[in-house]
N, C-alpha and C positions, 0 to 999 in steps of 0.2 A: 466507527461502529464495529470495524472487526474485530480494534484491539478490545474494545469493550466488551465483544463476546466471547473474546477468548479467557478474559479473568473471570468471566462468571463461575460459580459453581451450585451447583444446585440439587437437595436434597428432600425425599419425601419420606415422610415417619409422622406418628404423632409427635408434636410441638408443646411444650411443655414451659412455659414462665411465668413469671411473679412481674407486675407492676405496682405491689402494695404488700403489706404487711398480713398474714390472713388472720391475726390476733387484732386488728386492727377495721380492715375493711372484708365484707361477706366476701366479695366477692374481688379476692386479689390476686386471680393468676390468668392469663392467658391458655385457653386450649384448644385445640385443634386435632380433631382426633386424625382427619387425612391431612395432613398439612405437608405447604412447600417452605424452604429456607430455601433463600436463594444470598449470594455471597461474594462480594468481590471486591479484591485488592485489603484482603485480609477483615475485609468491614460485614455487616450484616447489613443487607439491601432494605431484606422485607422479608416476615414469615409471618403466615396467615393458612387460610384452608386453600387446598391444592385446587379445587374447583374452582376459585375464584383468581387464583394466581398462575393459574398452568400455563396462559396467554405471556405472561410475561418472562416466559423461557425464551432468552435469544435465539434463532434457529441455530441449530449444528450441538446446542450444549445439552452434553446425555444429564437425564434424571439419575441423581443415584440413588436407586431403591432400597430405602430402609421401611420399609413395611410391615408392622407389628410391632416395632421398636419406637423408642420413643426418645427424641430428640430435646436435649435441654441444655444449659449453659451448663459450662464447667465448672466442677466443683473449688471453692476457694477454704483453703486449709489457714485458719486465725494466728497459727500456733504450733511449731515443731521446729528440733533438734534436728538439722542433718546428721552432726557431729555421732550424733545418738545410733544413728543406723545399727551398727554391728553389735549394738548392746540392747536391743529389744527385750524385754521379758527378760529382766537380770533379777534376781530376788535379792527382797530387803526389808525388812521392816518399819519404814519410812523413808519419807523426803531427805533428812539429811544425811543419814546411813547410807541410803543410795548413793548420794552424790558420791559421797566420798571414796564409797568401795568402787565405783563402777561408772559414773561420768565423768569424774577429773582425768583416771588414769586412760579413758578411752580417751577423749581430748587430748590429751600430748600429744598423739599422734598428727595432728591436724599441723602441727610444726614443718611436715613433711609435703611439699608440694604435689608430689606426685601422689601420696595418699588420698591427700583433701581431693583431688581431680578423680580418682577412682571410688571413692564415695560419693561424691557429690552426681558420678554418673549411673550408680545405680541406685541412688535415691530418687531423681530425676524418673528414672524410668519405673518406679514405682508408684511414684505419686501422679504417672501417666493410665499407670495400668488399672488403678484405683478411680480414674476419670477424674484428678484433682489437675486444674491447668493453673492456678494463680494457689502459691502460698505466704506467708510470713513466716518467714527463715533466721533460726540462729545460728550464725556458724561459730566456733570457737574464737578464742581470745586471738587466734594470730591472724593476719593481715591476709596471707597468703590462701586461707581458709577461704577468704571472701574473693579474690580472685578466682580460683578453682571453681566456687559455685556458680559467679554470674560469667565465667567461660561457655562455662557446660550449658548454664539456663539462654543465652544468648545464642548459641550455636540451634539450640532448638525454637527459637524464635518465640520463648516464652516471657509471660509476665509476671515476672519474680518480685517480693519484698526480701530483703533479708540485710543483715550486718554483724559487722564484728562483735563478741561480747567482749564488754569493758570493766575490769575485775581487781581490783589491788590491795585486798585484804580477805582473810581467812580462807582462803583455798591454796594448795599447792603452791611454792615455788614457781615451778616450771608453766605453772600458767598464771601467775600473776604479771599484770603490767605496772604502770603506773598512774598516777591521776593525770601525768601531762602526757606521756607516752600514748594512753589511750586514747588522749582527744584528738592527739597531733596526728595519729593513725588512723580513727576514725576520720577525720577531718578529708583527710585524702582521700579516704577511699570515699566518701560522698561526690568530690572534686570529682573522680575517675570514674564513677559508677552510677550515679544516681539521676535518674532521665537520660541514660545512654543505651540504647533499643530501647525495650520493653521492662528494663529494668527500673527499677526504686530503692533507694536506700533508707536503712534503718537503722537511727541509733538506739544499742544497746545496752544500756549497762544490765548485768544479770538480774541480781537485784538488791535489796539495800544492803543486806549482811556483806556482799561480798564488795562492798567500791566505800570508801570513805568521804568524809565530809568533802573533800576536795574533790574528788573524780564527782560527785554527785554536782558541785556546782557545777564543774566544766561540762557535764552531759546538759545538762539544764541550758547552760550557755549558748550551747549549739543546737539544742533544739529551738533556741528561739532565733539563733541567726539564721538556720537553715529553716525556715518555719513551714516552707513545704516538704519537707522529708518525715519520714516515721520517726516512732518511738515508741520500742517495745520492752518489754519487762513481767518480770512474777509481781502481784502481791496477793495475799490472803489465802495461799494456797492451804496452809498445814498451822495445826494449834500450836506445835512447838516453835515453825518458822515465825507464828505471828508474836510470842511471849519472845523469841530472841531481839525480833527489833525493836520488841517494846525496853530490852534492854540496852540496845545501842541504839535508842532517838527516845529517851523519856519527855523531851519536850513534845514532843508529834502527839496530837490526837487519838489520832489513829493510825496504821500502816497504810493506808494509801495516803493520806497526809503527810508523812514523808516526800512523798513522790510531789504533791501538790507546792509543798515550802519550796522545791526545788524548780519551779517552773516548769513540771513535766507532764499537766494533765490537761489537754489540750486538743484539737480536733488531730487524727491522725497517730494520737498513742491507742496503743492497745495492750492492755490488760490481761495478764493468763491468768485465769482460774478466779478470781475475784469468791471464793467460798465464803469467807469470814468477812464480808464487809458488813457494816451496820447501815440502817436508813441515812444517815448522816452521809455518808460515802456513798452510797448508789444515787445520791441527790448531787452530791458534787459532780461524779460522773456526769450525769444525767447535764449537767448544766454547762459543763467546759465541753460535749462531747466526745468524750476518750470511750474506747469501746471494751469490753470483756470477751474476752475469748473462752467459752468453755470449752473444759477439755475432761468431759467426761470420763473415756476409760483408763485416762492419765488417775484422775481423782479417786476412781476405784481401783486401781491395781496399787498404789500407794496407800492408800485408805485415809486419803484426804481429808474428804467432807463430799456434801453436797448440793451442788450449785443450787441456788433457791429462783427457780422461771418468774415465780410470782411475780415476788416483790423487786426485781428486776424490773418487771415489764410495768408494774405499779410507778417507780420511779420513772421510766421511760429513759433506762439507757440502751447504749445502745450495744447490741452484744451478735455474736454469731459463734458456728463450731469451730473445733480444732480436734488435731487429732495427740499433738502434744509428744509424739514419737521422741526419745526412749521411750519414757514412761508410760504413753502410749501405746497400747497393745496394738495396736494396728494401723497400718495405711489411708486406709477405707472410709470415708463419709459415710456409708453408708453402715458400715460396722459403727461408726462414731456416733449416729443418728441411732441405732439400737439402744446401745447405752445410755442415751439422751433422755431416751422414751422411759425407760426405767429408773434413770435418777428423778426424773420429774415426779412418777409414779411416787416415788420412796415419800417426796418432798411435798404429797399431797397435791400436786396440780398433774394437767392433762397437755401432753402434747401432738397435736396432731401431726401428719403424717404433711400435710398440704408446707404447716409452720417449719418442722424439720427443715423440706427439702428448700424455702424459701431464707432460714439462717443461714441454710451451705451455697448460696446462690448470691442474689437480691440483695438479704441481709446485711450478708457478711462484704458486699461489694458498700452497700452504706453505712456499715463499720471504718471500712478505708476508705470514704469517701471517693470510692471509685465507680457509684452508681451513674449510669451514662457514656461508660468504659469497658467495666466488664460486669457478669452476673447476670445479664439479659441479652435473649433475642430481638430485641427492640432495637429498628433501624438504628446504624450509626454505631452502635458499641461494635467495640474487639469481636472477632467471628472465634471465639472460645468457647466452643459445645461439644457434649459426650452425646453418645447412643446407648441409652440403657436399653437391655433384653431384658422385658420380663416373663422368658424363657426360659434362664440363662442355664439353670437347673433342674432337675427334674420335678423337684417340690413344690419349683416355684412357678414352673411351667403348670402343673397340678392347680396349684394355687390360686391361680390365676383366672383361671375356669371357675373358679366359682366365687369372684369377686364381682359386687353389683356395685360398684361406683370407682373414679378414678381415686377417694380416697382410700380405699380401701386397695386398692393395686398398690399402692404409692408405699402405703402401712405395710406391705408385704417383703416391695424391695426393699426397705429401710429395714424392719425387720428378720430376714432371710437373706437380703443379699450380702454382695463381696465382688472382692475385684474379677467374680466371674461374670457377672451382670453388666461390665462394661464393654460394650461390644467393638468401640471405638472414640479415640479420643483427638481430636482437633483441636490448635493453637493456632490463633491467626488463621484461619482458612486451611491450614497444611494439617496433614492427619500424620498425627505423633503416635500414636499406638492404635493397634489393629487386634484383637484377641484371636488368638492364634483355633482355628477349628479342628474338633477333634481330640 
């Protein structure tokens, strides 16, 4: 009994989760406006209302008072570039201008071990401070890229996806591999990394333009030998990208039919940006499924397109946020959930504020088929939860005061917040970031 009361840890805030879709079911979120989380050996016990749970504080274990603040799972990122880090906000007039002027030549870099390792630690602590605890990671083509990240994310006792990009046609030299080179490389590093802590692996290939007939079978091959590992990738981002594969795969349908001939649409892939797909493709989705990652400020700062909620959720695939960094302007789910609200706007449908924060959560955890893991307070999952203020600012502290419902708070921080709104952020029970007061 001692030991058991010594791993307890126990907090009081309003409580804040999703058991259900809120496009789906009226009533899909758990809440608690004085609630206890209670916590141990990295797991979640029980969170519920603090009146009913106060009894079940072991003696000796302090309450920690989060009062006013509101306690939720940690946000899960669908979609982002470590590599990208130092090239945020690079200008260009599209997708593949970008690339070329501003992602290839920053990836070189990642050749360099000690680079990749000091990237990867201040992305880490970004996507901390932004209250994101689980994301889907690309690291560059070299090996050592991926080592550097799941160093750095294992030392912080986090729950990382991410993998090598597999690339051996139209980009740079200096970062092309080969179609054997990549598998035989990827392959290891699944061997090395994948179910080792809290880690997952993912294979990569960029996307069709850049891996040829052969790297696309051998990726395809290893997603079905390794059948519990990811499988991440672009399609339908950009009209120029989709008219280029239509000219290297005239056989394919469509651009996610590439991906499908090759054996790669399947539970546990996930999709960036999915813009240009037709009914046709959001049905196949919908049927193997493979999830969509939006990536909102990605799509608007490129001038992509924009993602269509509707017919998305008419098909019933399955999809959650991203923030898509380079090309994403920012860190922050909750900046990423801004943009969200407004591309939907554009696209004719409505997003509420409840659906947002349940994509970056719940959703996005049964996108990776990691619901009953992470993305909820419900006994048994990973103890991965932030403290949002919605204090944090003076506007929003303002704001706040005169909001008559939690969805309308919720509509507030999604719209006005940022990484000041995270007041602390928890991985496994251990608080990985603390917002600095003052």
């Amino acid at each position: 009994m001692q030991t058991a009361t010594q791993n307890v840890q126990a907090y009081r805030a309003s409580l804040l989760y999703f058991h259900a879709d809120p496009a789906l079911v009226e009533t899909a979120h758990a809440w608690h406006e004085d609630g206890l989380l209670l916590v141990a050996d990295g797991k979640i016990l029980t969170a519920g209302d603090y009146a009913a749970l106060q009894g079940e504080v072991p003696p000796g274990v302090e309450v920690r008072d989060y009062r006013g603040k509101i306690i939720m799972p940690g946000f899960i990122d669908a979609h982002v570039h470590y590599p990208q880090t130092d090239m945020i906000a690079s200008p260009a007039p599209g997708l593949l201008p970008w690339l070329e002027s501003y992602t290839f030549p920053t990836e070189r870099q990642f050749a360099d071990p000690a680079h990749a390792a000091q990237v990867a630690e201040f992305f880490l602590d970004e996507l901390l401070r932004c209250g994101t605890t689980t994301a889907m990671v690309y690291c560059s083509v070299h090996p050592q890229s991926v080592d550097a990240f799941f160093t750095a994310s294992e030392r912080r006792g986090l729950r990382m996806i991410a993998g090598k990009v597999m690339m051996d046609r139209h980009c740079p030299d200096f970062l092309r591999d080969t179609a054997e080179s990549g598998a035989r490389e990827t392959e290891q590093l699944i061997q090395r990394w994948h179910k080792h802590a809290r880690s997952l692996y993912a294979i990569t290939p960029r996307f069709a333009p850049t891996s040829t007939d052969a790297q696309m079978q051998l990726a395809g091959e290893l997603a079905r030998t390794y059948a519990d590992t990811y499988l991440q990738t672009h399609v339908s981002e950009n009209q120029d990208e989709c008219s280029w594969v239509k000219t290297l795969y005239p056989q394919a349908r469509s651009y996610l039919d590439v991906y499908d001939r090759y054996g790669m649409l399947r539970p546990r892939a996930v999709y960036g940006h999915c813009i240009w797909l037709d009914d046709g493709d959001r049905a196949r989705m919908a049927e193997t499924r493979a999830a969509a990652a939006v990536c909102p400020t990605s799509n608007l700062f490129l001038g992509s397109g924009l993602f269509d909620f509707e017919r998305a959720d008419q098909a019933g695939m399955l999809m959650s946020l991203a923030t898509d960094v380079g090309a994403g302007t920012s860190f922050s789910m909750l900046q990423t959930m801004n943009e969200a609200y407004k591309v939907a706007r554009l696209k004719g449908s409505y997003l509420p504020a409840m659906r947002m924060f349940y994509l970056a959560t719940l959703g996005a955890a049964r996108s990776l088929q990691l619901d009953g893991t992470i993305g909820s307070l419900a006994a048994g999952n990973e103890a991965d939860f932030i403290v949002l203020d919605p204090d944090a600012t003076p506007l929003l502290a303002r704001r706040r005061v005169t909001c008559n419902s939690l969805e309308e708070q919720l509509f507030a921080l999604a719209l006005l917040g940022d990484d000041r709104a995270i007041a602390a952020t928890y991985a496994a029970g251990q608080l990985v970031h603390e917002r600095k007061q003052g």
